[in-house]
C-alpha positions as CSV (number, residue, x, y, z in Angstrom):
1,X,0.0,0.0,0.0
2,X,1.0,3.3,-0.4
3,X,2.2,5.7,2.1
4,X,0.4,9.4,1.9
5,X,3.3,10.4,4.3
6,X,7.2,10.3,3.3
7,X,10.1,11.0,6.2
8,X,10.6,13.9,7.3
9,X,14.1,14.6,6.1
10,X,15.9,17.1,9.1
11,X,19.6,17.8,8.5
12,X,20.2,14.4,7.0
13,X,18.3,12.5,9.5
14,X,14.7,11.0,8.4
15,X,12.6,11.1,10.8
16,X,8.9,9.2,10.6
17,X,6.0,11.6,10.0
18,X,4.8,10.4,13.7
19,X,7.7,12.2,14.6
20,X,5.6,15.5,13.5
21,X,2.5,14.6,15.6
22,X,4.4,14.2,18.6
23,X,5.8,17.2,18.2
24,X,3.0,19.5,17.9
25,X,1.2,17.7,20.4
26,X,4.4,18.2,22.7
27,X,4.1,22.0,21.7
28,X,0.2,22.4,22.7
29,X,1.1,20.3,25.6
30,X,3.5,22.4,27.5
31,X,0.7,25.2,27.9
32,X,-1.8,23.2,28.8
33,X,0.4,21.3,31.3
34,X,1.0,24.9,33.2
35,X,-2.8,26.2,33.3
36,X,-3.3,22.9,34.7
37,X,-0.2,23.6,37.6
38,X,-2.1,27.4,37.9
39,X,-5.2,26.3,38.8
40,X,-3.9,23.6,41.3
41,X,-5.7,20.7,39.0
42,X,-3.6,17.6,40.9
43,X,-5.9,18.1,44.1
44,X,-8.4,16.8,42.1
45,X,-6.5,14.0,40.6
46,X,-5.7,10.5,42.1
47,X,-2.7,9.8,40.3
48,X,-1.2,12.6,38.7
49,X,1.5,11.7,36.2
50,X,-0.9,8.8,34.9
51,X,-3.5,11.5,34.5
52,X,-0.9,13.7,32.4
53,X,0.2,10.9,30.6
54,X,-3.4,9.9,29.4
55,X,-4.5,13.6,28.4
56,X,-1.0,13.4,26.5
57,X,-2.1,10.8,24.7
58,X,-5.7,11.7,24.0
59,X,-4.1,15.3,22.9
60,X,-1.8,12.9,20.1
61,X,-4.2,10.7,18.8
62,X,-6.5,14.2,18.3
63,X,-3.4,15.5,16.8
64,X,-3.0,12.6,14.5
65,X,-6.0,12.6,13.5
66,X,-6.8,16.3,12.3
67,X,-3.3,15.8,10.1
């Protein structure tokens, strides 16, 4: 089957076009992960890496799926 997406070709390294999705999901991650540290949001949380983890990996797969 064909791939739609080629590597991502950065200084002579190819990187998978995952790579790209993490990326921007990393990028819209970092402010959200601070509004969340501003308005004290682990006192409502039972587990709080797990938590970030899973809204880290909702936010990707939303990612992945808009591009």
């Amino acid at each position: 089957m064909y791939s739609l997406y080629k590597e991502i070709n950065f200084c002579g390294i190819f990187l998978p076009p995952f790579f790209l999705s993490l990326l921007i999901a990393g990028i819209i991650y970092v402010p959200l992960h601070r509004l969340w540290d501003r308005i004290n949001l682990q006192r409502w949380v039972w587990n709080r890496p797990v938590f970030e983890l899973a809204l880290f990996v909702i936010l990707l797969s939303v990612v992945t799926f808009i591009l």
